[in-house]
N, C-alpha and C positions, 0 to 999 in steps of 0.2 A: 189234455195231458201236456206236460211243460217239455219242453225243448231242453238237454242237458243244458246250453248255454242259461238258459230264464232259470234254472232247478240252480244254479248257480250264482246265482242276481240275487234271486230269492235268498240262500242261503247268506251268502253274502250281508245283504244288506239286514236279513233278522239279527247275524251276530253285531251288527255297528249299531242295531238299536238297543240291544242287550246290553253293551258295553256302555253305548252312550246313556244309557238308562242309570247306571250303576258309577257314573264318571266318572268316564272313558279310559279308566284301566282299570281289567278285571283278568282273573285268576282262567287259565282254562275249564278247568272242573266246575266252578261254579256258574260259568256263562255255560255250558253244555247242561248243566244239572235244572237252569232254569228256560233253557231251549226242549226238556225232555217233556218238563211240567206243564209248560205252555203251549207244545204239539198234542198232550194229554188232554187239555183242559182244551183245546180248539177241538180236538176229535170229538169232545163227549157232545159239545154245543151244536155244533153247527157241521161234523160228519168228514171232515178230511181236518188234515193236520197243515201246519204251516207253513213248514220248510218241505215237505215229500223227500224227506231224507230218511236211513236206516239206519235205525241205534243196533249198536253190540254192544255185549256186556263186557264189562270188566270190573275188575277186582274192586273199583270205587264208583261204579256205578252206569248207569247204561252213556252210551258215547254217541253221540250223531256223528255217523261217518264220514260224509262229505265236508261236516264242518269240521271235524278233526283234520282233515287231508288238507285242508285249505288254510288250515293255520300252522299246518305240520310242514307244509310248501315254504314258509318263512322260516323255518330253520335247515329248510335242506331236505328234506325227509319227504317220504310218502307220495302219493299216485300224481300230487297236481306241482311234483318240483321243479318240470320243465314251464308251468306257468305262472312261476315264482311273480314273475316282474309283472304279471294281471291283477295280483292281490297286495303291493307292496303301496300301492296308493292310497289303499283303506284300514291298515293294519300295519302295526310296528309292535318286534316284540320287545321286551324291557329285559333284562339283564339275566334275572333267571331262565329268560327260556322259555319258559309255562304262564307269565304274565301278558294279556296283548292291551296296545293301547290303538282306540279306534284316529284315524288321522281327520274322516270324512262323518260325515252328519251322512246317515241311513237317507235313500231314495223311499219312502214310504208308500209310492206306488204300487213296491215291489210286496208290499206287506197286507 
């Protein structure tokens, strides 16, 4: 079992490989949408998922929580905004708000 700090590493560094995958600036929705496919497609293979995050549903589609919160912290918002300035080294958002651009090349360790 992962230590909140590591379930954050983790997550962390899947969304900077997602984005840097996609160069390095992608859309919220669609880095969650292929974070949801990819904990799908880990579970059915090999029996746990990537991130050990939990999706909610919403209106456009299920949300990885944690990584919500973490990219939600860069606007101000949501459970991790007092640990705004732990996430600001890896992530910048772009103008709209709902865009993130990755700063860091992903730890692949952590993956």
């Amino acid at each position: 079992m992962n230590s909140p700090s590591e379930k954050i590493a983790i997550t962390v560094n899947t969304l900077l490989y997602i984005i840097q995958k996609s160069g390095g600036i992608y859309d919220f929705h669609k880095v969650f949408k292929i974070m949801y496919f990819a904990d799908q497609k880990h579970l059915s293979r090999y029996g746990c998922a990537i991130t050990d995050d939990t999706y909610i549903a919403i209106a456009n589609g299920p949300v990885p929580s944690m990584a919500y919160d973490i990219l939600k912290s860069l606007r101000g918002e949501g459970l991790f905004t007092s640990q705004k300035d732990q996430f600001t080294p890896y992530f910048e958002l772009q103008i709209n708000k709902h865009t993130v651009k990755a700063k860091k090349n992903p730890d692949l360790d952590y993956l």
